[in-house]
C-alpha positions in Angstrom: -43.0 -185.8 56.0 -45.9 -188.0 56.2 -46.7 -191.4 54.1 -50.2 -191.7 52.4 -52.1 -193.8 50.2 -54.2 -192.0 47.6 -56.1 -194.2 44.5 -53.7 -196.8 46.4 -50.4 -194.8 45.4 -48.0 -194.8 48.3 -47.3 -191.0 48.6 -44.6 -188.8 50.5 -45.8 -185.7 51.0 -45.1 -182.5 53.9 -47.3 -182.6 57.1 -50.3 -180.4 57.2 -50.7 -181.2 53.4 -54.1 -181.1 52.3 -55.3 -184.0 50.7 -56.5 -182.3 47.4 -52.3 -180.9 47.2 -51.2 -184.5 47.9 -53.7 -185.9 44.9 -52.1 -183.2 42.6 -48.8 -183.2 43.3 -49.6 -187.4 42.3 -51.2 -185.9 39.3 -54.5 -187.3 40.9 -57.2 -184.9 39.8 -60.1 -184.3 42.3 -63.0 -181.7 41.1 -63.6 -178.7 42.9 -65.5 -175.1 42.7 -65.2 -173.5 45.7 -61.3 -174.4 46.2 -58.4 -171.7 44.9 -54.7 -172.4 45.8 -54.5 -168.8 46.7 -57.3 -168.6 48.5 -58.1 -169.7 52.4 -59.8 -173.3 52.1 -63.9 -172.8 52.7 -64.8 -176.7 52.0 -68.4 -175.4 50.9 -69.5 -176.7 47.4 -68.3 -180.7 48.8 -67.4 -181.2 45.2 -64.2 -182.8 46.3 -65.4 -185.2 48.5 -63.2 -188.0 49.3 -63.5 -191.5 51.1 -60.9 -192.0 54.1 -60.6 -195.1 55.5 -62.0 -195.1 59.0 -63.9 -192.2 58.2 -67.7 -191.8 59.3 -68.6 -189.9 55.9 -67.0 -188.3 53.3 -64.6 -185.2 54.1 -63.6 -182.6 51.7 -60.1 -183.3 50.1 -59.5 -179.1 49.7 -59.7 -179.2 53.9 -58.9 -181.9 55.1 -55.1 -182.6 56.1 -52.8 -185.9 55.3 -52.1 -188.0 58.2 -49.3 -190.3 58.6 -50.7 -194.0 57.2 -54.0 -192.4 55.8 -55.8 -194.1 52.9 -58.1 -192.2 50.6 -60.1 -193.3 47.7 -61.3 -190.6 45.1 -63.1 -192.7 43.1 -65.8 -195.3 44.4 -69.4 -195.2 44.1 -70.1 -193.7 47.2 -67.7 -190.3 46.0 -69.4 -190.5 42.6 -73.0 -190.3 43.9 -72.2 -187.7 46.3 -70.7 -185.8 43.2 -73.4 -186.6 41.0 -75.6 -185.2 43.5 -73.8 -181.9 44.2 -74.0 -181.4 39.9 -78.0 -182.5 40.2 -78.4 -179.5 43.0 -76.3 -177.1 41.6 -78.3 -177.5 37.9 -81.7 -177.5 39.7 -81.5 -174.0 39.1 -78.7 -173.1 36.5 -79.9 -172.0 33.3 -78.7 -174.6 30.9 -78.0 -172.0 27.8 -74.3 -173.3 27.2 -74.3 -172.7 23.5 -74.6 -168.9 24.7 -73.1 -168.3 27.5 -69.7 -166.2 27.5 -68.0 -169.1 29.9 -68.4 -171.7 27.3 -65.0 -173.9 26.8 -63.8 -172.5 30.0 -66.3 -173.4 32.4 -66.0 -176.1 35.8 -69.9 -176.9 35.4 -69.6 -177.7 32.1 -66.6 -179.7 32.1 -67.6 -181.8 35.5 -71.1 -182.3 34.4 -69.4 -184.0 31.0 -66.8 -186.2 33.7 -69.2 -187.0 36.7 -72.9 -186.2 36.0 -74.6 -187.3 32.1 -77.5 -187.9 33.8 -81.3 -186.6 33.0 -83.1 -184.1 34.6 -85.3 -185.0 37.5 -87.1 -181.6 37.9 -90.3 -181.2 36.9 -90.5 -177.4 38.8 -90.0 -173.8 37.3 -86.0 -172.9 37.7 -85.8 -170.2 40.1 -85.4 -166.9 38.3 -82.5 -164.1 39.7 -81.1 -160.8 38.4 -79.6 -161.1 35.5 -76.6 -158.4 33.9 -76.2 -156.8 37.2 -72.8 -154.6 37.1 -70.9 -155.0 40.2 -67.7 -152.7 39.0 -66.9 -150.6 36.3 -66.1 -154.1 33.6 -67.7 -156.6 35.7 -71.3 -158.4 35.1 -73.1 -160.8 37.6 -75.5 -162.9 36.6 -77.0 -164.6 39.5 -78.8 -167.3 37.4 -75.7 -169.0 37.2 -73.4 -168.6 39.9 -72.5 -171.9 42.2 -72.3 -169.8 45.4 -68.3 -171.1 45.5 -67.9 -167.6 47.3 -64.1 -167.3 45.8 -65.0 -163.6 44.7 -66.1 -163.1 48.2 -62.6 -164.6 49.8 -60.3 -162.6 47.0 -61.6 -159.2 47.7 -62.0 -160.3 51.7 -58.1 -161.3 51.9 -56.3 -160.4 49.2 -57.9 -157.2 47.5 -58.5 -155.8 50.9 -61.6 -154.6 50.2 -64.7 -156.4 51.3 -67.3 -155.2 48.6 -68.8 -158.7 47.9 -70.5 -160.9 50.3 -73.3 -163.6 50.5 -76.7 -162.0 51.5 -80.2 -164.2 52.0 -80.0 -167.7 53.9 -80.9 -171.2 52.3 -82.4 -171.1 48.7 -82.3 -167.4 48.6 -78.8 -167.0 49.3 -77.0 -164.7 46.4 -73.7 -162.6 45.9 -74.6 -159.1 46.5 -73.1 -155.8 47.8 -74.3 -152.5 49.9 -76.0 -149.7 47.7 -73.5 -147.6 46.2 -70.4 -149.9 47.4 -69.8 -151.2 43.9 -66.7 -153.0 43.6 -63.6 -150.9 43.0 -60.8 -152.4 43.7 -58.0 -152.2 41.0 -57.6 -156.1 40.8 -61.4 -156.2 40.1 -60.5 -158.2 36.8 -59.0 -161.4 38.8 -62.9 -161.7 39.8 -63.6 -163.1 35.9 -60.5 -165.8 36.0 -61.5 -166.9 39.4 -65.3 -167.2 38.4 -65.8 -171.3 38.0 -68.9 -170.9 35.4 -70.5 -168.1 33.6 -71.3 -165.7 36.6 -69.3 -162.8 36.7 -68.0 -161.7 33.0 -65.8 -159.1 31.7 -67.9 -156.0 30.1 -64.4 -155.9 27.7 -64.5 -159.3 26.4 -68.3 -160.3 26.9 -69.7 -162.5 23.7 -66.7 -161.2 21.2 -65.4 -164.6 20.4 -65.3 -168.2 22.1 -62.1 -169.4 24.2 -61.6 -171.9 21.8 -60.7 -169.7 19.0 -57.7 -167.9 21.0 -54.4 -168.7 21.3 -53.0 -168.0 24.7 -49.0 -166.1 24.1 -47.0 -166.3 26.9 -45.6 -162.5 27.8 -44.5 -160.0 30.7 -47.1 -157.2 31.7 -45.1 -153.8 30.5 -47.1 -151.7 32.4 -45.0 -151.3 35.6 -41.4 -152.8 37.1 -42.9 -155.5 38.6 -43.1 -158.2 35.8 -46.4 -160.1 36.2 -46.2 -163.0 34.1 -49.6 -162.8 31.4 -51.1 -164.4 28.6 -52.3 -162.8 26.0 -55.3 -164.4 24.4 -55.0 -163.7 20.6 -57.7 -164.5 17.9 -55.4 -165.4 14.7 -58.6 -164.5 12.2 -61.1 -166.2 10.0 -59.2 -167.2 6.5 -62.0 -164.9 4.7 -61.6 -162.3 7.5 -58.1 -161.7 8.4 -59.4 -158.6 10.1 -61.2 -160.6 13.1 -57.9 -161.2 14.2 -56.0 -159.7 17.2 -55.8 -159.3 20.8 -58.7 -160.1 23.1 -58.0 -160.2 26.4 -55.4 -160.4 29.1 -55.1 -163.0 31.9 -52.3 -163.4 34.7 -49.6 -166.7 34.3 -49.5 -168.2 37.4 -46.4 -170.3 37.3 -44.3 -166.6 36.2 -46.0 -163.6 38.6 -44.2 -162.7 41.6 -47.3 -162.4 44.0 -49.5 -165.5 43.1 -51.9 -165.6 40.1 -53.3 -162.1 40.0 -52.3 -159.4 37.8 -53.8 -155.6 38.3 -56.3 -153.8 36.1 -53.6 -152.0 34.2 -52.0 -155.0 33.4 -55.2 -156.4 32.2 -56.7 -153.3 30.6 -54.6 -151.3 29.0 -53.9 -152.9 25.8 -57.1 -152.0 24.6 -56.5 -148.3 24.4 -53.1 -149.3 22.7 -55.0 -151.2 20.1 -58.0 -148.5 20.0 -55.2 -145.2 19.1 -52.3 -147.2 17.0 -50.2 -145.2 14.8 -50.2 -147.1 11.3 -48.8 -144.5 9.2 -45.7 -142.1 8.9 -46.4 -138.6 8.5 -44.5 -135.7 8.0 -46.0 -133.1 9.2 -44.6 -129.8 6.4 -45.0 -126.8 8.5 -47.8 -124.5 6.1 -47.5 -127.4 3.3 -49.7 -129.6 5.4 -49.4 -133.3 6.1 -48.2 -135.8 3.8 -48.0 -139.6 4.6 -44.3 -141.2 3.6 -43.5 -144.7 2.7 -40.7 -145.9 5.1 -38.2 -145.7 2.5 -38.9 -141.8 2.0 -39.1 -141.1 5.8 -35.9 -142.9 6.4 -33.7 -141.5 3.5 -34.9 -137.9 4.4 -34.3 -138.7 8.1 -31.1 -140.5 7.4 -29.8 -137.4 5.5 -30.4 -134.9 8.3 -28.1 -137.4 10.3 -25.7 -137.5 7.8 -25.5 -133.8 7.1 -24.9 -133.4 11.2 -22.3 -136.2 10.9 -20.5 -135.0 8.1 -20.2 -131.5 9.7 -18.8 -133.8 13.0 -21.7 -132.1 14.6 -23.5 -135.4 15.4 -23.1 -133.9 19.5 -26.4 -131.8 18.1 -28.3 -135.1 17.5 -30.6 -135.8 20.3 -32.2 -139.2 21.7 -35.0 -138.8 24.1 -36.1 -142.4 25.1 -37.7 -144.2 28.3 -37.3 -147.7 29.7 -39.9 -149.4 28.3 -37.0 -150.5 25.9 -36.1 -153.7 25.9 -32.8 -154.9 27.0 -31.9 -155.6 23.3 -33.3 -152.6 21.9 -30.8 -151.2 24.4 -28.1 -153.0 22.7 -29.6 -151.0 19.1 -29.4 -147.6 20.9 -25.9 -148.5 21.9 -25.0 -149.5 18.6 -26.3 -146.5 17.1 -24.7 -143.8 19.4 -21.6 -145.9 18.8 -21.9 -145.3 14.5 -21.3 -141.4 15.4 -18.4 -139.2 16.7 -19.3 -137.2 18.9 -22.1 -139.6 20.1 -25.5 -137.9 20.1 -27.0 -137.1 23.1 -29.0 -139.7 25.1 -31.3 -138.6 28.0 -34.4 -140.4 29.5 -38.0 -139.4 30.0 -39.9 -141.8 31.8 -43.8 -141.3 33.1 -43.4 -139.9 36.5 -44.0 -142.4 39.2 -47.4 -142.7 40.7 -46.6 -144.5 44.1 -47.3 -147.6 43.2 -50.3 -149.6 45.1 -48.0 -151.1 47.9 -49.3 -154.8 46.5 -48.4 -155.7 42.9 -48.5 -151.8 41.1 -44.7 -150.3 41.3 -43.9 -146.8 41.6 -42.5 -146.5 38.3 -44.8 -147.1 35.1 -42.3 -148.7 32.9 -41.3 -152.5 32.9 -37.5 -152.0 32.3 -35.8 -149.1 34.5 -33.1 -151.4 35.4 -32.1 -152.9 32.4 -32.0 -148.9 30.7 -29.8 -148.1 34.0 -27.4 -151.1 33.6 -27.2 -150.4 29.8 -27.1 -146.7 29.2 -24.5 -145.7 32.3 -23.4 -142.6 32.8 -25.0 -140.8 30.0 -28.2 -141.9 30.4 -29.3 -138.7 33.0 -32.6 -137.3 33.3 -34.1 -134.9 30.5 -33.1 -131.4 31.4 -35.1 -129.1 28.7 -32.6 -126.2 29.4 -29.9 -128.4 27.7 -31.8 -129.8 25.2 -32.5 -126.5 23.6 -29.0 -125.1 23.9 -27.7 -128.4 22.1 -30.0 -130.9 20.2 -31.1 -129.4 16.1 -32.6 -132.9 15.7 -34.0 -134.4 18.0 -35.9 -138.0 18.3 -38.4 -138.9 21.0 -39.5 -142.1 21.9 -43.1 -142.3 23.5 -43.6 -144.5 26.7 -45.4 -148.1 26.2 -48.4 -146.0 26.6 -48.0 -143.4 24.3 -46.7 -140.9 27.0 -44.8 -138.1 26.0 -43.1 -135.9 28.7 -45.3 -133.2 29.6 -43.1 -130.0 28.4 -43.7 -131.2 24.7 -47.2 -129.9 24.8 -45.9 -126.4 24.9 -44.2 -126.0 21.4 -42.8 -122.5 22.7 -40.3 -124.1 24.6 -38.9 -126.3 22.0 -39.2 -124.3 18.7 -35.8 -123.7 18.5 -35.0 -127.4 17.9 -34.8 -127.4 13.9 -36.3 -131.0 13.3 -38.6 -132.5 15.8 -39.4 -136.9 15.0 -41.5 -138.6 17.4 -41.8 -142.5 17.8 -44.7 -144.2 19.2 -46.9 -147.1 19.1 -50.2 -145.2 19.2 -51.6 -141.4 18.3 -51.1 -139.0 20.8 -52.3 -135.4 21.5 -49.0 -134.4 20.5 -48.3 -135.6 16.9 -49.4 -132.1 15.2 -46.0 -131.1 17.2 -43.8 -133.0 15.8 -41.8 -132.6 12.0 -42.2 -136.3 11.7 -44.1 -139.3 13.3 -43.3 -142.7 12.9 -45.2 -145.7 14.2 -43.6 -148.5 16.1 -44.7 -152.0 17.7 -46.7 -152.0 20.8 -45.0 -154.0 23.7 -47.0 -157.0 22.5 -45.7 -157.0 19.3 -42.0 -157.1 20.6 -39.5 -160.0 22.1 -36.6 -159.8 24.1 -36.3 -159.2 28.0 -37.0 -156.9 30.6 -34.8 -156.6 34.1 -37.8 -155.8 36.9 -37.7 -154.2 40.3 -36.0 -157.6 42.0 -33.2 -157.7 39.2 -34.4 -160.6 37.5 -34.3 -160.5 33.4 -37.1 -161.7 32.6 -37.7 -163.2 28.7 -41.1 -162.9 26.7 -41.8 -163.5 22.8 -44.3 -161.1 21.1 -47.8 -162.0 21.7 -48.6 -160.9 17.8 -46.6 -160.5 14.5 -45.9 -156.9 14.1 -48.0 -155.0 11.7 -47.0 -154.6 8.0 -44.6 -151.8 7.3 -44.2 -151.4 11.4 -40.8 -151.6 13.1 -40.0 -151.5 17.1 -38.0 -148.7 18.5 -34.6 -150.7 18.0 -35.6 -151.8 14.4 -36.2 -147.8 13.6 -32.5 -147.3 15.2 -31.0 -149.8 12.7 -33.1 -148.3 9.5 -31.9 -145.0 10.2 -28.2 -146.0 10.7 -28.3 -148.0 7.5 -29.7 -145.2 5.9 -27.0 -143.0 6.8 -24.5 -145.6 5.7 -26.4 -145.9 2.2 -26.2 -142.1 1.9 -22.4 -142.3 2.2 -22.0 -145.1 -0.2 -23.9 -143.2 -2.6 
């Protein structure tokens, strides 16, 4: 441990400490662009510049280590000029379109020019004039007018992506991100590009110009895309008074302080909800064979539902009632199919379909596309064995499946010939799929945003989340249709 004075705060910090860490850890803020805790230090935009006493000139705070006895000032007039200048340089060329651009509320520039710069313009010239709306990857958007050249795109897909597509072409005033023909970037953590951007230069085709960061509410939640438990926020719009319907989720962004491999989260993570949204199921149909469709009001779909079960039960042939579910579940909704096997003698069956594994990315991505395999293992036991469709025809007459967080259904359902001897057929899922027309009876449930509880990822940690967004009217989540179809069997017998 080394002793330094910072602002002149006496600090204790570890050696080879940079000074910028020191300043933080003292809740010292220094400004910065080109600096990114994850990141390798590059000490190019000298936006940090401090003073050190001793020093010749001013040395970057983001690479410059803490010595035993050092003093550093981040505050004199010398460090605010040298700032001031870096902001005069940097908006020489910027385009100075705030009001427009898709970075407002959430951009360095912006915020540092308001803190260190308030100064006039000097320049009487023409701004230089670059490419504007260039895609560099399938949801990313440069716009060279206003990037800062803080080259952190470059570093993340140099050292951590692995990839390399990025790099600085042109020397001096000319300089500019850029890439080879054809060599587009397409890695599958091209999203952590937008969070990293400081200012408005690399946007997200998804979220471009749909609503301003200071309408959204960021909702602390686990990514339920794979086992590995990224920690996310999901940015929700809670709607205009007179427009209710402007409301709902936005985007997806990593949490830094809660993901297991620093502050990135994949493209799945980060993408995905917006074909959830795109495809929900909002109504319950049953689907009558020759007699068409007709859409049920819960209380219909649950007392016809509930009386199937309770013919079974009353017959003691409950053993025929089958539950096909995956481990998206949370650990609670675990504890509702327990409770619901538990309501039944013999217990209905329980087997689970998960998305087949996909090998993972060997980074972030898992093998296994559902966020809760260990918690379903821990919970369900011995009963809960893979789906075997052999044993499933012999003994399920009503049989429930529970689509993945995605919507998947197991692959054998799309060939009704192997499944028509099941009499009733009930699928549960949060969004349409190409297999509804199969089913007796749909029923909509919460997406994995709309849920709370816990999941138990790949390391064994339980991990806790609160729903991002209020469930929809007249929607329940997988454990919520367990209870409602219990109770209904219980009402039935009262009656």
């Amino acid at each position: 441990m080394v002793k330094v004075t910072i602002d002149g705060r006496v600090l204790e910090t570890a050696e080879g400490t940079t000074i910028l860490a020191a300043a933080e850890q003292a809740g010292i803020s220094i400004p910065r662009f080109c600096h990114h805790p994850a990141l390798t230090p590059e000490g190019s935009c000298r936006m940090c510049v401090v003073e050190i006493e001793g020093a010749a000139k001013l040395e970057p705070a983001c690479a410059t280590a803490v010595r035993e006895g050092m003093k550093v000032a981040t505050q004199t007039p010398q460090v605010a000029e040298a700032r001031r200048n870096v902001l005069e340089l940097l908006l020489a060329d910027h385009p100075v379109d705030c009001p427009i651009c898709d970075k407002a509320g959430e951009c360095r520039l912006q915020d540092y020019y308001r803190d260190y710069g308030l100064f006039p313009s000097d320049l009487r010239e023409p701004k230089t004039r670059r490419e504007k709306l260039l895609k560099i990857g399938e949801r990313l958007i440069l716009d060279r007018e206003r990037c800062v050249l803080c080259t952190r795109c470059v570093r993340f897909l140099r050292d951590v992506a692995k990839t390399g597509e990025l790099g600085v072409f042109g020397r001096g005033g000319g300089s500019e991100i850029g890439f080879i023909e054809g060599a587009a970037v397409a890695t599958p953590y091209a999203g952590n590009l937008v969070d990293l951007c400081p200012v408005g230069a690399i946007t997200d085709a998804a979220f471009r110009f749909r609503t301003r960061s200071w309408f959204l509410e960021p909702k602390p939640s686990i990514c339920p895309f794979c086992g590995r438990g990224c920690g996310i926020e999901v940015d929700v719009h809670p709607g205009f008074a007179r427009h209710p319907e402007t409301g709902g989720i936005f985007r997806v962004r990593p949490r830094p302080d809660a993901t297991p491999a620093g502050p990135w989260i994949c493209d799945v993570g980060r993408y995905a909800w917006i074909e959830i949204e795109s495809r929900r199921a909002r109504a319950i149909v049953w689907n009558k064979g020759g007699g068409g469709e007709a859409v049920l009001s819960a209380e219909k779909a649950f007392a016809l539902l509930g009386a199937k079960i309770r013919a079974l039960d009353e017959t003691e042939r409950t053993g025929r009632l089958a539950l096909v579910v995956h481990s998206g579940l949370t650990n609670e909704e675990w504890d509702d199919v327990r409770m619901f096997r538990d309501g039944f003698h013999p217990r209905p069956l329980l087997r689970l379909a998960d998305p087949p594994d996909d090998g993972g990315d060997g980074f972030l991505r898992t093998p296994e596309r559902t966020p809760n395999r260990r918690g379903a293992l821990a919970a369900g036991g011995a009963d809960l064995r893979p789906l075997d469709l052999d044993e499933l025809r012999a003994r399920a007459d009503l049989l429930f499946v529970f689509a993945g967080v995605r919507g998947e259904v197991t692959p054998w359902i799309l060939h009704p010939e192997e499944w028509r001897s099941i009499r009733t057929k009930v699928l549960v899922s949060p969004v349409l799929t190409e297999a509804d027309d199969l089913f007796d009876f749909v029923l909509p449930c919460a997406s994995a945003f709309e849920k709370s509880g816990s999941y138990t990822n790949v390391e064994g940690r339980r991990r806790e989340f609160g729903a991002a967004r209020p469930v929809s009217e007249g929607i329940r989540t997988e454990g919520g249709i367990l209870r409602s179809l219990l109770e209904a069997v219980r009402r039935g017998k009262r009656e």
